[in-house]
C-alpha positions in Angstrom: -0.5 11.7 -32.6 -2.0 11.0 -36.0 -5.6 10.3 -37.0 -4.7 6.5 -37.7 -2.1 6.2 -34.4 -5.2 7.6 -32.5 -7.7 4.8 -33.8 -5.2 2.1 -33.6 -4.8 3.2 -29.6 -8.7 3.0 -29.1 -8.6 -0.5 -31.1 -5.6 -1.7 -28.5 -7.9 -0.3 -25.9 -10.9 -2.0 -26.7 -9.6 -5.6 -27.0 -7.7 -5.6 -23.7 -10.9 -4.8 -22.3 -10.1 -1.2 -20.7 -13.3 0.6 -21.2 -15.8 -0.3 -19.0 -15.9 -2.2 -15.6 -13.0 -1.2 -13.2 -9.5 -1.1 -14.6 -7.4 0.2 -11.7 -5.8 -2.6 -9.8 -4.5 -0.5 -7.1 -6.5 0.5 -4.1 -6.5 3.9 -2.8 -4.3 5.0 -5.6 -5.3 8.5 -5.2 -4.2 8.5 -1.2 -8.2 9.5 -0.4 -8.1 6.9 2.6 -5.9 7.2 5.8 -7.0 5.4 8.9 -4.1 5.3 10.7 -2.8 9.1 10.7 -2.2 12.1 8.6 1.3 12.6 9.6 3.6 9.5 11.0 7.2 9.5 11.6 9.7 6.5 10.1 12.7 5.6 12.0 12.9 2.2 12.1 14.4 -0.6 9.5 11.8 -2.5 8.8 8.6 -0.9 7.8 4.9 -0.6 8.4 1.6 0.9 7.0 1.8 4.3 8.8 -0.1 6.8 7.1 -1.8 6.4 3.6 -4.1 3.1 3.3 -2.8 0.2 1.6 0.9 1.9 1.0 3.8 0.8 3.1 6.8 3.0 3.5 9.9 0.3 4.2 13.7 0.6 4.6 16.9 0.1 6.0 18.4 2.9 7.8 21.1 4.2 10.2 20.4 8.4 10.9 17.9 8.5 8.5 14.4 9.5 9.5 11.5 10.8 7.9 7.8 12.3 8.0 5.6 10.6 6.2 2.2 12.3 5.4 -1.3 12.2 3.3 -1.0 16.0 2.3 -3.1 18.3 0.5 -0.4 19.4 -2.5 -1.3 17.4 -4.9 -1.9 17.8 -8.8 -4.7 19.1 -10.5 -8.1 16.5 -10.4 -6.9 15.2 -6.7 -7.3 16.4 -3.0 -4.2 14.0 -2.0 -0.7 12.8 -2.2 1.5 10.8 -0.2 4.3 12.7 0.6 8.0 11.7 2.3 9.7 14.6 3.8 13.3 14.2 5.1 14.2 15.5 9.0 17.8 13.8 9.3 19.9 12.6 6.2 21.7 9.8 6.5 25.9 10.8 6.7 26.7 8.6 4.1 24.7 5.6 2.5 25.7 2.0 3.2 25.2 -0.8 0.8 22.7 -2.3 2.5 20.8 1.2 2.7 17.4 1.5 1.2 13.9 3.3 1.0 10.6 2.2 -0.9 7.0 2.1 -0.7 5.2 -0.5 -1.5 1.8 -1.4 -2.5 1.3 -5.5 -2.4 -1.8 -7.4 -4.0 -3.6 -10.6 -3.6 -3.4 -13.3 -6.1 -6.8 -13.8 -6.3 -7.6 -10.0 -7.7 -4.2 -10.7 -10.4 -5.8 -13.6 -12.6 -7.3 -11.5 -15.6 -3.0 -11.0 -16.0 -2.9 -14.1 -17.1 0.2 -14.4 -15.8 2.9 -17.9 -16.7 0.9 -18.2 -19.5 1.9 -17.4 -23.3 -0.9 -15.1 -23.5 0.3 -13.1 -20.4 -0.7 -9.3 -20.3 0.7 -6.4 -20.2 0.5 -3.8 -17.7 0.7 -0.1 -17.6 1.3 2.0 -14.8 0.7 5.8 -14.6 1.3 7.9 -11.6 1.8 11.7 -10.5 5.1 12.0 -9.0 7.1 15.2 -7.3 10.3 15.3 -5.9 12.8 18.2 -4.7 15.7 16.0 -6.4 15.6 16.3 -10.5 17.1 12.4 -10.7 16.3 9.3 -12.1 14.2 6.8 -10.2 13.2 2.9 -10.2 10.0 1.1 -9.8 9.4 -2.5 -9.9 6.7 -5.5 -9.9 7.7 -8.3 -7.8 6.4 -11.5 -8.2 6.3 -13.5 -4.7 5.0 -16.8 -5.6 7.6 -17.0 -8.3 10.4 -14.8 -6.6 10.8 -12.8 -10.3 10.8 -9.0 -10.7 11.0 -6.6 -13.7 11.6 -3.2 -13.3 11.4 0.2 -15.0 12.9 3.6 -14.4 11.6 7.5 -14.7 12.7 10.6 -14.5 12.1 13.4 -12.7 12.9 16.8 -15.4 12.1 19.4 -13.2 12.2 19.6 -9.3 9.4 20.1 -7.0 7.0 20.0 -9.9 4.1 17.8 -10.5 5.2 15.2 -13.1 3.0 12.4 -14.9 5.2 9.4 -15.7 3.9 6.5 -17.7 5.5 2.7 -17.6 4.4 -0.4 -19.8 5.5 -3.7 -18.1 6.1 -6.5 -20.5 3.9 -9.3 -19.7 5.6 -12.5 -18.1 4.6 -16.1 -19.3 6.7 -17.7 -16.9 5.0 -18.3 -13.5 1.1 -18.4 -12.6 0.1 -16.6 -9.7 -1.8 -17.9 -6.4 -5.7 -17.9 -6.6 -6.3 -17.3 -3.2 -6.3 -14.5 -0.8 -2.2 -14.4 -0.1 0.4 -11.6 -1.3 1.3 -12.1 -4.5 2.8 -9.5 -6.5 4.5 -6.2 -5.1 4.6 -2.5 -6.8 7.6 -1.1 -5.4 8.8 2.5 -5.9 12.4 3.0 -4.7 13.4 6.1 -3.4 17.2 5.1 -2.9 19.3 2.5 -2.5 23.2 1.6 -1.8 25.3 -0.9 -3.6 23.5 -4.1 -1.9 20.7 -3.0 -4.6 22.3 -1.1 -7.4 25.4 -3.0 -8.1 23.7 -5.2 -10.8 22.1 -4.8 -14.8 18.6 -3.6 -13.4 16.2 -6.3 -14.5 13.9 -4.7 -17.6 12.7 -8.0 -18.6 11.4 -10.4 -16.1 13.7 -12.5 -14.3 14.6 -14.0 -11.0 14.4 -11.6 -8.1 18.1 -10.5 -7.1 19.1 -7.5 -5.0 21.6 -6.2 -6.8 19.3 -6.1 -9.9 16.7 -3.9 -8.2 17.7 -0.2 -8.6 19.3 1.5 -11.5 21.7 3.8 -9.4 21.9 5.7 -6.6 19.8 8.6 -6.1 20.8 10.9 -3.5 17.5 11.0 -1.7 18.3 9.8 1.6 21.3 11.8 2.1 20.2 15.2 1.0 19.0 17.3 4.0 15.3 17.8 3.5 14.6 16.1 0.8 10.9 15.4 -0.5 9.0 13.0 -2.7 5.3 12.6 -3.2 2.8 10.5 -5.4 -0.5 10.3 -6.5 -2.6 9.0 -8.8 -1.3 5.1 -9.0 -3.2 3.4 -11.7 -1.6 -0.2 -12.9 -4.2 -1.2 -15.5 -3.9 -4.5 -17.9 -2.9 -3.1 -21.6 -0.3 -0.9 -22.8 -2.1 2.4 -22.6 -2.6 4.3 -19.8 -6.4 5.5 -19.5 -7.5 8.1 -17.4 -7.1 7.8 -13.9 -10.3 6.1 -12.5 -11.7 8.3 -9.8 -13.6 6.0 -7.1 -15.7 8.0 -4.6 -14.7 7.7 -1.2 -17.0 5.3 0.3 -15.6 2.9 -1.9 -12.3 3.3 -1.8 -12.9 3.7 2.1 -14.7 0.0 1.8 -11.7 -1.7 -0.5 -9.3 -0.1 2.2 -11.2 -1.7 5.4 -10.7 -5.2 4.1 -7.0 -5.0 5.2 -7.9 -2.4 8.3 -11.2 -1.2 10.1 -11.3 0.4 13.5 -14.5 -0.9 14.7 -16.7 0.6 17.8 -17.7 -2.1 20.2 -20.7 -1.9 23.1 -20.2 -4.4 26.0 -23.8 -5.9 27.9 -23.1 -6.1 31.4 -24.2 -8.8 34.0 -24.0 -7.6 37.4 -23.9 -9.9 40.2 -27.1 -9.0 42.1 -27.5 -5.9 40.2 -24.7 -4.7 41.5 -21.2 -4.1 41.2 -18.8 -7.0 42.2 -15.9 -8.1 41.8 -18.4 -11.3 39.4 -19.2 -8.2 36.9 -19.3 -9.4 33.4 -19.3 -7.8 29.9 -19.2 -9.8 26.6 -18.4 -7.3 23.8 -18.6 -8.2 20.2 -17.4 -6.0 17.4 -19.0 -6.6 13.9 -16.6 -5.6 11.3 -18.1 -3.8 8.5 -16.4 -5.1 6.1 -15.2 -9.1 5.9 -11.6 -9.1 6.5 -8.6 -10.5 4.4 -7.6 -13.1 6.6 -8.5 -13.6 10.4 -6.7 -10.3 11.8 -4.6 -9.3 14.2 -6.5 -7.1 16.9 -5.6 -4.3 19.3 -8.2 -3.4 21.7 -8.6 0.7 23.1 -10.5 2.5 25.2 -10.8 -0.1 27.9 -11.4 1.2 31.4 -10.7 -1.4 34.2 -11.3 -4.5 34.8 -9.6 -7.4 32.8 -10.6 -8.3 29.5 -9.7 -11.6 27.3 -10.2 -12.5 23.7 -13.5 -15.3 23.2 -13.8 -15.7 19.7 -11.8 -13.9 16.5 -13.0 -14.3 12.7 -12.8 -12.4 9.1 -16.2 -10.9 10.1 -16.5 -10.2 13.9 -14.5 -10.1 16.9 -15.7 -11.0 21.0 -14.4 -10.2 23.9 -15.4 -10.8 27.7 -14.6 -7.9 30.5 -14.4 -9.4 34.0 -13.4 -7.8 36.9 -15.6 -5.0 39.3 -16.6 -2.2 36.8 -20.6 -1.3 37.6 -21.3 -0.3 33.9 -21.2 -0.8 30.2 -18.0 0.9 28.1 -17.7 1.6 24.5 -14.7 0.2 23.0 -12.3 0.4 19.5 -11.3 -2.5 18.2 -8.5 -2.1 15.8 -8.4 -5.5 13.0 -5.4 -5.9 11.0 -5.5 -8.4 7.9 -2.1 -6.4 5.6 -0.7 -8.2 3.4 
């Protein structure tokens, strides 16, 4: 790059306002934070956060199952990838066949996009991507509160190599997004697809959502026997250069993660019926969440020895619970809270 291309990158830099402040959208882009598990296994057709924070492996499968793992190959300047290793190939893909992960994002955390205006922005995305299949691939934004998508493709050269891939989205000045703290807007990468998704002109400028638009072809991923594909280092950043990768320490990408899911320790205070145990024993247990949830969460109690327990109160901040039932003594409990998008 020349002298003058150089200074005229720093100037297209400087007045999106990219140096300075935090410029990575995505959370746990680096795949630092898994709560959940290290190593998960997909068989289903739906989908699910399962391993890595914040990413969500979905599908639509018949034979096809996978491992899904935060593993420790990973390029040079991380610790961590997310990594999706094939155990059984499907026998042959079906239109309606399909793998991707996703990573979705409040509206509220999308404004500075200005978004269904005409001075919508930009965005870039950059990303470390291996794969044991040399192909060409398809990610996508997808636009919820509008129901419209663009998408992009990139190509893997050389197999089973780390590969940095850079993408500039176009941006769209047709539909604002929600200002609140609901899923609006998707990054999707697709690992395959059959005809159900592929069948149509893949949509490089924004448009209406529409299946057959999303993919540009068939990959081969989910009918090759042991196939593998990993990621790390996510960054979609407003502009049309892609900066560094922003490296957050782990307490606070560990903080940003806990908004959606926290496993939170709980101590109960017992009342015993004449000191005593009875079958009147009585233990309220609250658990404080660390960090405020999304939305009042879903909750999944563990460790709870006997006696019978029911939910008092539930909020964005704190969770209580009453233990009735003939028990004698205090218990420490998990409470798991759940606020995904």
């Amino acid at each position: 790059m020349s002298k003058a291309a150089e200074l005229a990158k720093m100037g297209e830099v400087l007045t999106n306002g990219q140096i300075g402040g935090r410029r990575n959208i995505i959370i746990n882009g680096a795949m630092q934070v898994a709560q959940r598990a290290t190593s998960a296994t997909f068989n289903s057709s739906t989908g699910d956060y399962q391993t890595v924070d914040r990413f969500r492996f979905a599908g639509n499968r018949d034979q096809y199952v996978a491992t899904l793992s935060q593993a420790s190959d990973s390029p040079s300047g991380f610790a961590n990838s997310f990594k999706v290793a094939t155990t059984t190939q499907e026998t042959s893909l079906d239109a309606d066949n399909q793998l991707n992960i996703q990573h979705r994002l409040e509206g509220q955390d999308l404004q500075q996009l200005k978004k269904g205006t005409s001075d919508a922005e930009k965005l870039t995305l950059s990303f470390y991507v291996k794969s044991s299949i040399a192909t060409t691939f398809t990610v996508n934004l997808v636009d919820g509160d509008n129901t419209r998508t663009i998408a992009s493709t990139y190509t893997v050269n050389v197999a089973d190599t780390w590969e940095l891939k850079t993408i500039t989205f176009a941006g769209d000045t047709t539909g604002t997004l929600d200002n609140d703290n609901a899923r609006s807007l998707d990054l999707k990468f697709w690992l395959d697809g059959g005809t159900t998704y592929t069948s149509g002109t893949l949509a490089t400028s924004w448009a209406s959502s529409n299946d057959a638009n999303k993919i540009s072809a068939t990959t081969g991923f989910m009918t090759t026997a042991n196939s593998t594909w990993q990621i790390t280092g996510i960054q979609l950043e407003v502009g049309s250069t892609a900066t560094p990768f922003e490296h957050r320490s782990f307490g606070e990408e560990f903080s940003l993660c806990s908004r959606y899911y926290e496993v939170a320790e709980a101590y109960g205070n017992s009342y015993h019926y004449n000191d005593q145990a009875s079958s009147s024993d009585r233990e309220d247990i609250t658990a404080t969440y660390k960090v405020e949830k999304r939305a009042t969460p879903t909750l999944t109690v563990t460790n709870q020895s006997t006696g019978s327990l029911s939910n008092l109160s539930n909020t964005t901040k704190k969770a209580t619970y009453r233990r009735t039932g003939s028990f004698g003594s205090t218990a420490a409990y998990s409470v798991v809270s759940e606020a995904e998008l």
